[in-house]
C-alpha positions in Angstrom: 3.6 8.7 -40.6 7.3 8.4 -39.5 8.6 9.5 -36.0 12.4 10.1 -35.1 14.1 7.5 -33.6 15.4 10.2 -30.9 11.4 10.6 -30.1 11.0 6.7 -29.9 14.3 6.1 -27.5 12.9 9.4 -25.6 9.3 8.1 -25.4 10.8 4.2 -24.2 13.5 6.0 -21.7 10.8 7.6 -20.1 8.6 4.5 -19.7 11.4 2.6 -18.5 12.2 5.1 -16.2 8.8 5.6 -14.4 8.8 1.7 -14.0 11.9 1.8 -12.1 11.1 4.3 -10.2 7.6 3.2 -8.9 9.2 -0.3 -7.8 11.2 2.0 -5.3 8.0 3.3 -3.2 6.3 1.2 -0.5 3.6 3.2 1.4 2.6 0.6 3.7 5.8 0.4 4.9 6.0 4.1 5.7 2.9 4.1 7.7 2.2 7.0 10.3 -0.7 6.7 13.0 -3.6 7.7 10.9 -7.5 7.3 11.5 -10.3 6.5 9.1 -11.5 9.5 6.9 -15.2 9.1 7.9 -13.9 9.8 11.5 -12.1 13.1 10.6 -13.8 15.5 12.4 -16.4 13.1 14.3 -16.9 12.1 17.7 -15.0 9.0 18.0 -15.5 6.5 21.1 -12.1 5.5 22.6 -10.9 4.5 26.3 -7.7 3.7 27.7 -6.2 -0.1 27.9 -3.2 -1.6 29.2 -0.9 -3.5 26.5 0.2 -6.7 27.9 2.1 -8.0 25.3 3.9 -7.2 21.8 4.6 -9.6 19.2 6.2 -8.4 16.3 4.7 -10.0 13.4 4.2 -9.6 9.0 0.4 -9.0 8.4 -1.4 -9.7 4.4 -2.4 -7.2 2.9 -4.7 -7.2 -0.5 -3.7 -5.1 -3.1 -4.6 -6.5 -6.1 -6.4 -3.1 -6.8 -2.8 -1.9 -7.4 -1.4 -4.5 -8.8 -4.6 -4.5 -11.4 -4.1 -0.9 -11.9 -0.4 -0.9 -12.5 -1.0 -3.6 -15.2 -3.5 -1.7 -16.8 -1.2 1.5 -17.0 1.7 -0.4 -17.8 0.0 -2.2 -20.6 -1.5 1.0 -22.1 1.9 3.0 -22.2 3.9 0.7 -24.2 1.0 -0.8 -26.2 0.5 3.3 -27.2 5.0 2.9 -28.1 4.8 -0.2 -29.9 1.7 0.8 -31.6 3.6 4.3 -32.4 6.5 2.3 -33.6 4.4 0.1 -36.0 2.0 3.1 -36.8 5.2 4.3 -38.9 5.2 0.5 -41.1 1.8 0.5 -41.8 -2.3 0.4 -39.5 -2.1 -3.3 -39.2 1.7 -3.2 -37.7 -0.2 -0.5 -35.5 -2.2 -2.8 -34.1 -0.3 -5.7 -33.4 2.0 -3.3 -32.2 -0.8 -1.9 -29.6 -1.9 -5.5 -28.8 1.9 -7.1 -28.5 2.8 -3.9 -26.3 -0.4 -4.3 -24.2 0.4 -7.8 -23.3 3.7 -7.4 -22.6 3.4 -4.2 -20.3 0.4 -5.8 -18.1 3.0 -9.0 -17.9 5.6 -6.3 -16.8 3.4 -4.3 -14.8 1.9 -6.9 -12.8 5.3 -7.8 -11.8 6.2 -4.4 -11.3 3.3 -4.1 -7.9 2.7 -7.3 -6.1 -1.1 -8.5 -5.4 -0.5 -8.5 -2.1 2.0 -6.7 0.5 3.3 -8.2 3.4 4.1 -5.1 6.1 5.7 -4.8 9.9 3.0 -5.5 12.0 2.3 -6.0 15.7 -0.1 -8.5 17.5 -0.6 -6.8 20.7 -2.5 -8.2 23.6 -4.0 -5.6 26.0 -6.7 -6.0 28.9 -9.8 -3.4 28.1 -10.8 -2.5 31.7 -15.0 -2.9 30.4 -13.9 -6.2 29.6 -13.1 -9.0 31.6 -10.6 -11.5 29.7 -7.7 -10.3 27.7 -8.0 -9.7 24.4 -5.7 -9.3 21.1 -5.6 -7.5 18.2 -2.9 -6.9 14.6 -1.5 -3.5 14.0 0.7 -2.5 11.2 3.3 -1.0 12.6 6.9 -1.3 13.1 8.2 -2.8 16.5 9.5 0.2 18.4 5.8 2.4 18.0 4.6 0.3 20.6 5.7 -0.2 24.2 4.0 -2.6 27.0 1.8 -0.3 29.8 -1.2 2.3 29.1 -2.3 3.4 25.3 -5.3 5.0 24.0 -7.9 2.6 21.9 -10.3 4.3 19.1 -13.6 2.3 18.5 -15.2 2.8 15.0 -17.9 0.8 13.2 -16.3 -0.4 9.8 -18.7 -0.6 6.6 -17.4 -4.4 4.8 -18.0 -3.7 1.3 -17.6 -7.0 -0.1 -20.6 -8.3 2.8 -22.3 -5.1 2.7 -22.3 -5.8 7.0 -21.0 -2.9 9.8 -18.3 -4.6 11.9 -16.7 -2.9 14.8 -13.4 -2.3 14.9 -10.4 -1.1 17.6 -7.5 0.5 17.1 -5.0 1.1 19.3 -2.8 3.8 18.8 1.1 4.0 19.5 2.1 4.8 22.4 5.6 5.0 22.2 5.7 6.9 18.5 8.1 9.8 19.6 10.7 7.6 20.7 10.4 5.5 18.1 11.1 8.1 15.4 14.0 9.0 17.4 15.5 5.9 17.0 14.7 5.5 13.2 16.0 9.1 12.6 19.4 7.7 15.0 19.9 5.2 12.5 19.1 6.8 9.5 15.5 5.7 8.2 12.7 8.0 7.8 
């Protein structure tokens, strides 16, 4: 079985294309105040603290999930090309052509997502009024969502899957979000 070369060059412009274009997205980066989904429409404990201090720092995030996943798909889509193209010589030249393609895209794709991200973040310390010595914590965020005085803390209990433990966990929220979105839309960003 032969295929046009149009429906080859088609087939790889595509690829190519959908590579390029998922290098441009970063959705850590383009974080908005959020809350966990097994606290959507639950009773949440939260109370009111004083930030102290702002740090602007870079936090590590894992993604190998992603960076796994894009390999994966990356491999598959031009193994499936290359095994098209070497359907048309002969099953064996399909094959090879599956398991060159394979390897090649996973190298590709694996370069194409990072195993791990490395967003804005803030390490804010705050004093919780129920507790007497002051205490810190890492948010992503970008610099300007934050401001030093009150802000509102959510408490949640967070289920570790890797040691299968509940760990509690606080989250301050912004408190300076609408001016800060302000200024981003001032200098252009979104």
């Amino acid at each position: 079985m032969k295929f046009p070369k149009s429906f080859l060059k088609s087939g790889f412009s595509c690829f190519l294309s959908a590579c390029l274009l998922a290098g441009c997205v970063d959705p850590v980066e383009n974080l908005k105040p959020t809350t966990f989904p097994e606290d959507l429409n639950a009773k949440t404990p939260g109370r009111v603290v004083t930030i102290l201090t702002l740090m602007p720092a870079k936090a590590q995030v894992d993604n190998m999930y992603n960076h796994n996943l894009t390999a994966e798909i990356v491999g598959d889509c031009l193994g499936i090309l290359l095994g098209v193209a070497g359907m048309a010589g002969s099953s064996p030249g399909m094959i090879a052509g599956w398991y060159i393609g394979k390897a090649i895209g996973g190298w590709i794709g694996g370069a194409i997502e990072p195993p791990e991200l490395h967003p804005q973040a803030m390490i804010i310390a705050y004093q919780d009024p129920n507790v007497p010595h002051i205490q810190q914590v890492i948010e992503i965020a970008r610099p300007c969502e934050f401001k030093t005085g009150m802000a509102y803390a959510v408490m949640s209990d967070i289920r570790d899957k890797v040691l299968q433990q509940t760990r509690p966990e606080m989250r301050i929220q912004p408190n300076n979000f609408a001016a800060c979105r302000q200024k981003l839309k001032e200098s252009g960003k979104k």
